[in-house]
C-alpha positions as CSV (number, residue, x, y, z in Angstrom):
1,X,177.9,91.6,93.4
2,X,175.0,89.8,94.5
3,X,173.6,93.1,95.5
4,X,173.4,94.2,92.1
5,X,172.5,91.1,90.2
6,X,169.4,91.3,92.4
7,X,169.2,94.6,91.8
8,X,169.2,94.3,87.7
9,X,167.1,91.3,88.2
10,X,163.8,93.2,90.2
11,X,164.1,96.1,88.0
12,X,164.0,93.7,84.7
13,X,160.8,92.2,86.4
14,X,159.4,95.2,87.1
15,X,160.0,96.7,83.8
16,X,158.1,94.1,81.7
17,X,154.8,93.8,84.1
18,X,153.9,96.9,83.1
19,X,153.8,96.2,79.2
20,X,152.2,92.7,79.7
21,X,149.2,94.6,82.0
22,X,149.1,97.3,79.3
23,X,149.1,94.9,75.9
24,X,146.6,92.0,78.0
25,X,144.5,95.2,78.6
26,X,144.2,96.3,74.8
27,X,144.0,93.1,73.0
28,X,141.5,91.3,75.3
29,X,137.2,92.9,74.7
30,X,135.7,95.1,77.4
31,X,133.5,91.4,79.1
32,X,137.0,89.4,79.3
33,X,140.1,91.6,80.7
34,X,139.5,90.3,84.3
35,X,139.2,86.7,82.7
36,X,142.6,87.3,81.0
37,X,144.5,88.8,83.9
38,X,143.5,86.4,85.8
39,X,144.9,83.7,83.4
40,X,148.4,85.9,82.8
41,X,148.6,86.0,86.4
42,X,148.2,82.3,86.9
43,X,150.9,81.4,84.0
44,X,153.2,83.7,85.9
45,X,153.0,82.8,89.1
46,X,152.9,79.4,87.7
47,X,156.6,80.1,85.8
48,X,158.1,81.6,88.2
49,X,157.0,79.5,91.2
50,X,157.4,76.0,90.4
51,X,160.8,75.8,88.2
52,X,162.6,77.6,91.6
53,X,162.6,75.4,94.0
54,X,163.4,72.7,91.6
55,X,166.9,74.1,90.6
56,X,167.4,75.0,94.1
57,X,167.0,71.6,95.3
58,X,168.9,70.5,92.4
59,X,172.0,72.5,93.1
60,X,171.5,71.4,97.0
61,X,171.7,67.8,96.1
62,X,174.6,68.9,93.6
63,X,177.1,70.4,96.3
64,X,177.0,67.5,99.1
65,X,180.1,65.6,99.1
66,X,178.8,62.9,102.0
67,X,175.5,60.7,100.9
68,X,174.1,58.6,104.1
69,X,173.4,55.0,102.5
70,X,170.4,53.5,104.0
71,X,170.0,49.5,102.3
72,X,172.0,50.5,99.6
73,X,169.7,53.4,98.1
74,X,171.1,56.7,98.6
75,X,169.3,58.7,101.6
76,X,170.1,62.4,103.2
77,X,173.2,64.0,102.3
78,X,175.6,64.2,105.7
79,X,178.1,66.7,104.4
80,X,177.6,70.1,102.1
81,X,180.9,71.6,100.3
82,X,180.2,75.4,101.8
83,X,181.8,76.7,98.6
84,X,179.1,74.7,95.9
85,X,176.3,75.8,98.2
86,X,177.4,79.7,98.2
């Protein structure tokens, strides 16, 4: 299963580069298209680089069942449920 989400998933992403280069390319004069790519490149990288590890730490913090309390604030997580984490 996960085999194939993956699968669908790097397809999909692979499918709408291709347009994005292509439309960047005709909408953007002659003197700017490297200016522009550069910039699309940077707001993706940007999308898909930061909002990842934030939902995987999120869903980390999510499945621990065991929180160590240092001084009453809540510090490193002792126990994981193996089945939230999967």
């Amino acid at each position: 299963l996960l085999l194939c989400f993956m699968f669908v998933v790097i397809l999909f992403t692979f499918l709408s580069s291709v347009p994005a280069l292509t439309a960047t390319l005709r909408c953007v004069s002659d003197r700017q298209r490297s200016f522009a790519l550069g910039i699309q490149w940077i707001v993706v990288r940007t999308l898909g680089s930061i909002p990842g590890p934030i939902a995987f730490g999120s869903m980390i913090d999510k499945s621990c069942l065991l929180w160590q309390d240092q001084c009453g604030e809540q510090g490193s997580c002792y126990v994981y449920q193996n089945s939230a984490m999967s």
